[in-house]
C-alpha positions as CSV (number, residue, x, y, z in Angstrom):
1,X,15.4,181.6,14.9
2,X,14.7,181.1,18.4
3,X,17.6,180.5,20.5
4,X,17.4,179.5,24.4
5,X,18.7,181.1,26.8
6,X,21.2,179.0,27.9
7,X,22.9,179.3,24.3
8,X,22.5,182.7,24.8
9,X,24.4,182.2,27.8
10,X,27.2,180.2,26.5
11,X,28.1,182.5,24.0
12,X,28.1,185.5,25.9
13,X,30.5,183.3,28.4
14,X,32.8,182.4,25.4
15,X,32.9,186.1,24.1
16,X,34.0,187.1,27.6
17,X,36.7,184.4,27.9
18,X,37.5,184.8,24.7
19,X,38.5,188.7,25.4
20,X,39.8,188.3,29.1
21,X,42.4,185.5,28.5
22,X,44.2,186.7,25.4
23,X,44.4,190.2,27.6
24,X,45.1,188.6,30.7
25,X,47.9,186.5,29.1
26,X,49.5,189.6,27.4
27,X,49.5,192.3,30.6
28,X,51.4,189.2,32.7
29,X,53.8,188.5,29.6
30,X,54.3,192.1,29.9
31,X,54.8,192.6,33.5
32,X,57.2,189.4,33.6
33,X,59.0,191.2,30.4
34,X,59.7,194.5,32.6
35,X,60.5,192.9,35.6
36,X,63.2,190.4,33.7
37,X,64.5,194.3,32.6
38,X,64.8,195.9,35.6
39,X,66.2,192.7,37.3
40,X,69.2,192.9,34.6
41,X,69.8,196.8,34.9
42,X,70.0,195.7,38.6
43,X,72.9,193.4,37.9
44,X,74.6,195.9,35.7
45,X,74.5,198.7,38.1
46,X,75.7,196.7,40.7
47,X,78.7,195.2,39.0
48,X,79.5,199.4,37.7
49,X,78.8,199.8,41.4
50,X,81.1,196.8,42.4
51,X,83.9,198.0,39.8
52,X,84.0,201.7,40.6
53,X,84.9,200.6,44.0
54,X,87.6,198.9,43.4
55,X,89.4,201.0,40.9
56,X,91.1,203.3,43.0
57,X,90.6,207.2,42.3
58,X,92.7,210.0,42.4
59,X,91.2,213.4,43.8
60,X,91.0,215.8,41.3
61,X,91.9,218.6,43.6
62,X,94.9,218.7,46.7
63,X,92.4,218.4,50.2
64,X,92.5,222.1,52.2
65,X,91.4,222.1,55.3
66,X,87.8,224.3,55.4
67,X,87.6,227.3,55.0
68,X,91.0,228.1,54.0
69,X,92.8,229.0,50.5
70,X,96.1,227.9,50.0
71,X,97.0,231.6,50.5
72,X,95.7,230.8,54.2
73,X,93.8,233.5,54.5
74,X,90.1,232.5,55.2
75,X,88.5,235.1,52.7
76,X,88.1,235.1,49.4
77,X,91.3,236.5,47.4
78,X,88.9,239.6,46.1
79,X,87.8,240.3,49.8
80,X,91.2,239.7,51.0
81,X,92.8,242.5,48.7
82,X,90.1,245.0,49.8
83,X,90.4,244.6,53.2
84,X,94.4,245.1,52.6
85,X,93.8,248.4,50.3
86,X,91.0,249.7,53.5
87,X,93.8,249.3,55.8
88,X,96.4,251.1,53.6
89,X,94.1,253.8,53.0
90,X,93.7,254.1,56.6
91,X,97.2,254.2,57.3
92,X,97.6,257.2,54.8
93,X,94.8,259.6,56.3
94,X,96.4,262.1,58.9
């Protein structure tokens, strides 16, 4: 069974297209797949997006200016207490 070489050939060439379109086909149905994805979580982000700014928020928390408790001191209430009892002690030493 002597076959030429340019059978030889053809089959080799119809093996090869026979394994590259098929996998060809199905990596671009793929990619189109994941893009067609990501195009629509786009949209939905951007309407959330779009709808969170026009709700109107509260704040959570009244605005202080920086730095400051609404004590006014600048310190933190533990540091501010210390530095009160330092001064007393101070005070009481003759």
């Amino acid at each position: 069974m002597d076959m030429s070489w340019q059978t030889t050939f053809a089959l080799a060439c119809a093996a090869l297209f026979a394994a590259i379109v098929p996998g060809t086909l199905g990596y671009t149905t793929a990619r189109l797949e994941t893009a067609d994805r990501q195009r629509a979580e786009l949209v939905r982000l951007r309407a959330e997006i779009q709808s969170s700014r026009q709700t109107p928020q509260q704040p959570t928390e009244p605005c202080t200016s920086a730095g400051t408790t609404t004590s006014g001191s600048s310190l933190p209430s533990h540091q501010s207490s210390q530095s009160s009892e330092l001064s007393e002690s101070d005070e009481s030493t003759p």
